[in-house]
N, C-alpha and C positions, 0 to 999 in steps of 0.2 A: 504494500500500500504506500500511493506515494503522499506526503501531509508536506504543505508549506507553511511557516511559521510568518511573521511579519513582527520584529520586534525582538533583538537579542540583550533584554536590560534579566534581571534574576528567573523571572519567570520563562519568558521566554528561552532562556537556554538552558535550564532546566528542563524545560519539555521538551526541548529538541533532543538531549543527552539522554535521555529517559525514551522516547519512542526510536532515534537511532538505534541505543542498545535492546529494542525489544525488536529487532530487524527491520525495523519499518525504512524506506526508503521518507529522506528529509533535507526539505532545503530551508536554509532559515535567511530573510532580509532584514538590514536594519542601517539608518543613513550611516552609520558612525561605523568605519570598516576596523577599528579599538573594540569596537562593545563584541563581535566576535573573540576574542583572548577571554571571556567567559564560560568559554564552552569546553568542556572537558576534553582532556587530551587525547584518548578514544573515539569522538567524533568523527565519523567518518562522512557524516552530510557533505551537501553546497551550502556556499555563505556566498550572497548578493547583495552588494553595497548600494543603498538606491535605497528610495523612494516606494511605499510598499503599497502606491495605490495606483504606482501607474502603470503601465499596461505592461510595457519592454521589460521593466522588471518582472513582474509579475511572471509574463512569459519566459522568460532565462531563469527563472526557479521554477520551471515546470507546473504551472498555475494549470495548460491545456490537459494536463492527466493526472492531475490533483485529485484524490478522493476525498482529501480533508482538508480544510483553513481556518488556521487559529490566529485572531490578530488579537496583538498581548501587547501593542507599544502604550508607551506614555501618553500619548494622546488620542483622546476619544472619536474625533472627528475624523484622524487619520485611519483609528480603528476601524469606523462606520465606515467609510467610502469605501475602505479596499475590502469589507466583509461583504458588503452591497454589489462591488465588482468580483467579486469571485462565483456570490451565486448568481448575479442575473446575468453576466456577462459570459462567465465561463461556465455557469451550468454547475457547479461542486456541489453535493449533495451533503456535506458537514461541514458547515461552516458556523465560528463562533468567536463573537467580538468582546474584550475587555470592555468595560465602559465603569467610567469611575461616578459618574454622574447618576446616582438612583433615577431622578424624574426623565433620565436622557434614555433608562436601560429598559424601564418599564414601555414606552413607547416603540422604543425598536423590536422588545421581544414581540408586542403586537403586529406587528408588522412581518415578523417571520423571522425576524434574523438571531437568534439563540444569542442571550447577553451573560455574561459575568458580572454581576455587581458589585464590583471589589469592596468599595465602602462599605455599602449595605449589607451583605455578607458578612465584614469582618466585624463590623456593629452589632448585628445581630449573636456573631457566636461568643463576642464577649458580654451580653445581655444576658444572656443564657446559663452564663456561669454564675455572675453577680445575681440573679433573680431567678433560680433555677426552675419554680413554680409562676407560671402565667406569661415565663418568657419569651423572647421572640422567635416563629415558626421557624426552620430548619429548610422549610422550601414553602413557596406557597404558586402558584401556577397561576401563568401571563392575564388571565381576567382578576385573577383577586376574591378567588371565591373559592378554595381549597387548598389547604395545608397539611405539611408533614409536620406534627408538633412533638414534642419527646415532653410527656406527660409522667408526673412525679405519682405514685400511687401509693395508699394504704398498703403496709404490712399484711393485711389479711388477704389479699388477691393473692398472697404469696402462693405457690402452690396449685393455683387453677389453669386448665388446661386454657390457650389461646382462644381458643372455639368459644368457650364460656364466659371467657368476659367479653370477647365480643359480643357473642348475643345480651350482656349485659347491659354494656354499654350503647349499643347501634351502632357500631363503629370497625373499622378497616384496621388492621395494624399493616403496619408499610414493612417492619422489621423489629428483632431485637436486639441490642447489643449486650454481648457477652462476654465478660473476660478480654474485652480488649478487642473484639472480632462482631460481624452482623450475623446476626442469625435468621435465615430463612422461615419466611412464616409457614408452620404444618400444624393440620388438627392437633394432634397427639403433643407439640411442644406446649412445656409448662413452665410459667413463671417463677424464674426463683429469686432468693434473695439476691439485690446488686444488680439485678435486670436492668436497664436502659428500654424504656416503651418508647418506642414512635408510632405513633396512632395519626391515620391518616380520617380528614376530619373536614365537616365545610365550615368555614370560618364562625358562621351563626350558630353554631352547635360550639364552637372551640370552647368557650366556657360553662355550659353544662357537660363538657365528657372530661374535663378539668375536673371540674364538682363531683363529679361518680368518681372517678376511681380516686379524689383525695379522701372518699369516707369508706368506711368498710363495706363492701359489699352487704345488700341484701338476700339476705337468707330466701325470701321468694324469687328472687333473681340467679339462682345458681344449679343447678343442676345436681 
């Protein structure tokens, strides 16, 4: 698979060093032909000094049989344009833009262009730590009307199979986290102590399925 990056500042060559050595074919652009000496010494991509929205670049890092485009520069509008010209122009069917601006990321996701909300994101996962109950969703999807929330639960759910506190609750679990690792949702998995809940939820519901599992389950609620 061949994936062109657009932006070699941490992130960006990161992700180039990281799908290189997973075999991917990779080309990474970025103006500054210095900010490539970031990229690990095993790298075996192309590096294209240029301009990562105009076309010749684009084209000399193999934009024409690109499966994938990730623009990750410092700048938002640099990001949008060449995310906008990879898929309408060249057709790339994964394509996804940094965008630091929340009110700039929410707009483009509607529009179709898959965004990164670096701000928003990293606000969010530090909210989550300081206010670990009613904190901010973990994902919430481009209309604004469903979330992945990581819900703190009573002690007494401990022990109940996934199946029954969903039907408990009304509600989805997206995953568990376990010991460091996600845990696939299946009837049969049961709750145990130290679990991490992600309950997948619509927003107007978020604080009644908060409310159920912060009190003990009802005993007519359980199987």
């Amino acid at each position: 698979m061949h994936i062109v990056i657009l932006g070699c500042g941490r992130v960006g060559a990161l992700l180039a060093d990281r799908l290189d050595a997973g075999g991917h074919s990779v080309s990474i652009i970025d103006q500054q032909a210095r900010a490539f000496r970031r990229l690990g010494s095993q790298f075996s991509g192309t590096t294209v000094t240029g301009v990562g929205f105009d076309r010749d670049i684009l084209e000399s890092a193999g934009i024409e049989r690109a499966h994938a485009f990730a623009a990750v520069s410092s700048g938002d509008n640099t990001n949008i344009i060449a995310a906008r010209t990879a898929r309408e122009t060249y057709g790339v069917d994964h394509v996804v833009a940094r965008i630091y601006d929340p009110r700039r990321a929410e707009v483009y996701q509607r529009l179709g262009i898959p965004t990164v909300a670096t701000v928003s994101w990293t606000a969010a996962q530090i909210t989550r730590r300081l206010i670990p109950a009613g904190g901010e969703p973990e994902y919430t999807d481009s209309t604004g009307s469903l979330s992945v929330v990581e819900v703190p639960y009573h002690e007494e759910w401990i022990g109940q199979t996934i199946t029954v506190v969903e039907a408990a609750i009304q509600a989805r679990f997206a995953f568990i986290s376990r010991t460091g690792r996600a845990w696939e949702i299946t009837p049969d998995l049961v709750v145990q102590d130290g679990d991490l809940l992600h309950v997948i939820v619509s927003n107007v519901r978020r604080r009644e399925v908060e409310d159920m599992l912060a009190a003990p389950p009802s005993r007519d609620g359980l199987s």
